[in-house]
N, C-alpha and C positions, 0 to 999 in steps of 0.2 A: 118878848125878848127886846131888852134895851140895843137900839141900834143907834148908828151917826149922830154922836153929841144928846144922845138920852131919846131921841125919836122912837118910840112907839111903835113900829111900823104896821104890826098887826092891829093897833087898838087904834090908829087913824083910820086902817084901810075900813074897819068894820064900821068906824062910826060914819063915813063919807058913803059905805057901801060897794067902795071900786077893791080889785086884787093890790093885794100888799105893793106886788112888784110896781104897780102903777105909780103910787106913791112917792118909789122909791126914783124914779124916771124923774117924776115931779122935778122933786124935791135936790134930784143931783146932775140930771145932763139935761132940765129944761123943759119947758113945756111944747117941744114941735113936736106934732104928730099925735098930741093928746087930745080926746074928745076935751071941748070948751065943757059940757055940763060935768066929766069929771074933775077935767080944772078946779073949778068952783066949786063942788063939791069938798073937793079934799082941804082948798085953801079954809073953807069954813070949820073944818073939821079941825083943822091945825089952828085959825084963830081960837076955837073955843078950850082948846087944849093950850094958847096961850105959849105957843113954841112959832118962832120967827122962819122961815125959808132963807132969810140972809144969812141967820148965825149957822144955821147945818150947811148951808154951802163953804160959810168961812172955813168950817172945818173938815169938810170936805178937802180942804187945800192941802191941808197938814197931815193926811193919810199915804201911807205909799201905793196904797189902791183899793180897787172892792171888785169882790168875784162875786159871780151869780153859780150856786151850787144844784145843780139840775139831780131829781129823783126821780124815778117813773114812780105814779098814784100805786101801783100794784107792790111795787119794788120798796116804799119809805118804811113800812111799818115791819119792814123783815129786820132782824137783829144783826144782821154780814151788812148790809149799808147802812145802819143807823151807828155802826160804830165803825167803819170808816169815814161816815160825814164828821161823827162827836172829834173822831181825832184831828181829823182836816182841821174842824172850826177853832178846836184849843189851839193848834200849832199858830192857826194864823191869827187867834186873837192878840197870841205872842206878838205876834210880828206886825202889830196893829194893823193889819189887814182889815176893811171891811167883810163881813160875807152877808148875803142874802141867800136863805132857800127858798126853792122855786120846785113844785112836784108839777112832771111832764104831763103838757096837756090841760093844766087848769086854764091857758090863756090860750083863744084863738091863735091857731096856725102863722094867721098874716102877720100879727104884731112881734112875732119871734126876735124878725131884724131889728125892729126898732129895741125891744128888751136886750138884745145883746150891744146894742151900740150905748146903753147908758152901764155899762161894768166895763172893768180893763180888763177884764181874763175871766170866762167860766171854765166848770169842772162838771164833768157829768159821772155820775155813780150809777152802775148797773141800770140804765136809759136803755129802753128802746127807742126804734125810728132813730138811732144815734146819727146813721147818715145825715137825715133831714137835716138833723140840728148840726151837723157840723158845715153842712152847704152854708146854713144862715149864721153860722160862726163867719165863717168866710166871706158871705157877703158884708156884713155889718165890719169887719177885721177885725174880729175880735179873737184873739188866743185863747186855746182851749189845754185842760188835759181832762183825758180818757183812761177809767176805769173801769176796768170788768165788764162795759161795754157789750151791746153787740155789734156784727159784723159793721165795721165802719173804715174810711180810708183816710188818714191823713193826709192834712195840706200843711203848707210853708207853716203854719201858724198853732201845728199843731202837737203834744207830745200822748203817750201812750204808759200805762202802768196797768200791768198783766199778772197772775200767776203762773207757774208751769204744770198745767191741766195735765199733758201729758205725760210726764215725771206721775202726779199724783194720782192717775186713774190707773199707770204700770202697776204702780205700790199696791193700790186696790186690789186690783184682778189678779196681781200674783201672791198677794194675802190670800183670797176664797181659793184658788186653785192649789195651795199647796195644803189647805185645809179639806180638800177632794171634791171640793165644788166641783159640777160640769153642768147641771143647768141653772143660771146665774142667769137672773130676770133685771133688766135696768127701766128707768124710771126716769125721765130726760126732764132739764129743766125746761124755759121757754124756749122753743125752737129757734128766734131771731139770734139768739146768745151764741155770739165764738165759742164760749165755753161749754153750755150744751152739745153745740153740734165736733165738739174737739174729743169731750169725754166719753160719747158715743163711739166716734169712732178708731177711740184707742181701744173701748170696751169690746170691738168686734174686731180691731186686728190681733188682741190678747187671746180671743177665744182661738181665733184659725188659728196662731202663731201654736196654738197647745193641742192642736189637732181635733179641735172642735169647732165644728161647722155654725154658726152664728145663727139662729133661729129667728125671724121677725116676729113670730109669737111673741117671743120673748122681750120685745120693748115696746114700752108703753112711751106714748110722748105726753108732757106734763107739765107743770109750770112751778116754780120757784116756789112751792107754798104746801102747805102740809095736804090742804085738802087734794091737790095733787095725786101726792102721795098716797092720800088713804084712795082716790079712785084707783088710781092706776095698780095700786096691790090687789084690790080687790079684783083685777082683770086679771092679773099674773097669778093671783091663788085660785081663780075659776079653773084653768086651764086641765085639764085630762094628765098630763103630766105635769107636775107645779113643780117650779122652781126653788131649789134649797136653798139657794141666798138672792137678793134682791141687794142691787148696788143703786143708791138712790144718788141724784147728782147733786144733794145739796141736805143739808143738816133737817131741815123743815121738812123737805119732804120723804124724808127717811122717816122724819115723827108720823108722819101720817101713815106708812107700811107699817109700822111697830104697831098701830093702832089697830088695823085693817087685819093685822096677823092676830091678834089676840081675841078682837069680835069672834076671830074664825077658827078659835080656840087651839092655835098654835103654840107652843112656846117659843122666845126666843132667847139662845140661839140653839136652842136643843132640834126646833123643827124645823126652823128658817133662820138663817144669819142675814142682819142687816147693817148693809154700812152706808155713810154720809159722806160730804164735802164740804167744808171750810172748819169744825171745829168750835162753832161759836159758842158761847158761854155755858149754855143750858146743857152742850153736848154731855159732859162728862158728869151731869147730877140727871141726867134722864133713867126713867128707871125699862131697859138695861144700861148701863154707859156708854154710848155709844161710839164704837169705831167708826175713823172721820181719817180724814186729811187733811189736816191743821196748816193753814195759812194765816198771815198775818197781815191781820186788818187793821189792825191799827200804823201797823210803818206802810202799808198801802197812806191811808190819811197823811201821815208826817209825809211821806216823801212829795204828793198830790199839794201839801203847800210849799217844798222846796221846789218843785217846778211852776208853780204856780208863782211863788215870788223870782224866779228866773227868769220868767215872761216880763212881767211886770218891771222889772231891768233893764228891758230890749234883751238879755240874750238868751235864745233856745234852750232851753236845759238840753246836757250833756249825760248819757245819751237820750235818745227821743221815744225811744223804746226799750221799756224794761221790764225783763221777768223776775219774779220773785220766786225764792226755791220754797216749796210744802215738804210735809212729815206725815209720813200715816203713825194715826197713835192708835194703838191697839185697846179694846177694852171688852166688857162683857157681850156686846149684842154681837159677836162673831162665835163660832166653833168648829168645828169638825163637819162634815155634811153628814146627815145622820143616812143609817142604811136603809133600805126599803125592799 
């Protein structure tokens, strides 16, 4: 990806042998705090590629800023944060924004501070250890906005961009319940996730609220990824009494119970109703289509660079915390709960 005045950043970092991000430190807030052999390195690397350190600073000058967009390694290659990053990066290409990606944990712990002191504002996308990273946001001063995050606390320097879990796990549970559900199997995302541990626990105040006592049999804990999914059903269709719908807390690992249920020669949704969360692309050409809770990730993206260039302005975006409203859309991987 062509960055800062045509810089390479990937095809230096490779040819020098050091991470992209280092490069980018280099090459924009200076060399303190850089190993001297990666110095040298890189400087070599960029002589042989015939690109100057002056002229990418010159225009460096002429940017309104550059943000460092943080992923967790587990979290980049899911489709719910590759297109709220895609959106983030278009908006802010608009807005000549630099951005660099950065997936969580490629770079030693220590050097955090130092990487956030050469951006004017990062953005973290579904990040674990989000606290860590927002302490060393704060030491370094650098502004942050938070998305889909887990559990984390803002500081002076910091804004938030959330869905409403709650709203969207109501719509769920009272879709399977008025469809006769009563044993409804759940399937949790990463446990460190606000939003895992939000949509669990709407999922068990929905059950009592309808006179059904909440079984811990009945949830599996799981992680944002289909394979997940297909363990975790696989545990919920073991069980002596198996559950007639399985509400997965996320689009991918709903793929995986769909899977898990067919090995196990179910139909869906004739012998088990399965439903997701977020909606993303593939939901509605899956074969069944599946019922979701449609958020949008993409005005997540556009709004993550409207705060983002609020920072970068000095002033806080207004407000500092916002939820976005979801839609449950109804399609074939739900029905009726059959009789037994």
């Amino acid at each position: 990806m062509e960055q800062s005045g045509g810089v390479d950043f990937a095809r230096i970092a490779e040819d020098a042998g050091v991470d992209q991000t280092i490069v980018w430190q280099m090459l924009v807030s200076g060399m303190s705090g850089l190993a001297p052999g990666d110095i040298a390195r890189i400087q070599a690397a960029l002589d042989r590629a015939g690109i100057s350190t002056r002229a990418v600073q010159e225009y460096r000058k002429d940017i309104p800023g550059s943000v460092l967009v943080i992923l967790s390694i587990q979290q980049h290659q899911d489709e719910y944060s590759e297109t709220v990053f895609k959106a983030f990066q278009y908006a802010a290409v608009r807005r000549r924004i630099e951005v660099m990606r950065f997936e969580e944990m490629n770079t030693p712990l220590s050097d955090l501070v130092s990487l956030f002191r050469a951006f004017d504002a990062a953005v973290m996308i579904a990040t674990r250890q989000t606290q860590f990273l927002v302490d060393n946001c704060a030491e370094a001063g650098c502004p942050y906005v938070l998305v889909e995050v887990d559990s984390a606390n803002l500081t002076g320097l910091g804004s938030r961009l959330t869905v409403d879990n709650t709203a969207g796990t109501e719509a769920i549970m009272r879709h399977l319940l008025e469809l006769g559900h009563r044993r409804i199997g759940h399937v949790t995302g990463d446990w460190g996730h606000s939003s895992a541990q939000e949509r669990l626990a709407v999922y068990r105040r929905a059950l009592a609220e309808a006179g059904i006592p909440p079984a811990d049999e009945l949830v599996v804990r799981g992680r944002w990824n289909e394979e997940a999914g297909y363990t975790g059903a696989r545990t919920l269709l073991g069980l002596a009494d198996r559950p007639t719908a399985i509400f997965a807390a996320s689009d991918m690992i709903a793929f995986g119970v769909i899977r898990a249920a067919l090995e196990n020669g179910l139909r869906v949704p004739d012998d088990l109703s399965v439903v997701g969360f977020d909606d993303i692309a593939i939901a509605g050409a899956f074969s069944p289509p599946l019922t979701t809770v449609r958020q949008e990730e993409e005005t997540l993206g556009r709004m993550a660079c409207e705060h983002v260039a609020a920072w970068l302005q000095g002033t806080p975006p207004a407000p500092r915390e916002t939820v976005f409203p979801v839609q449950l859309i109804v399609r074939q991987s739900t029905g009726p709960a059959p009789r037994r």
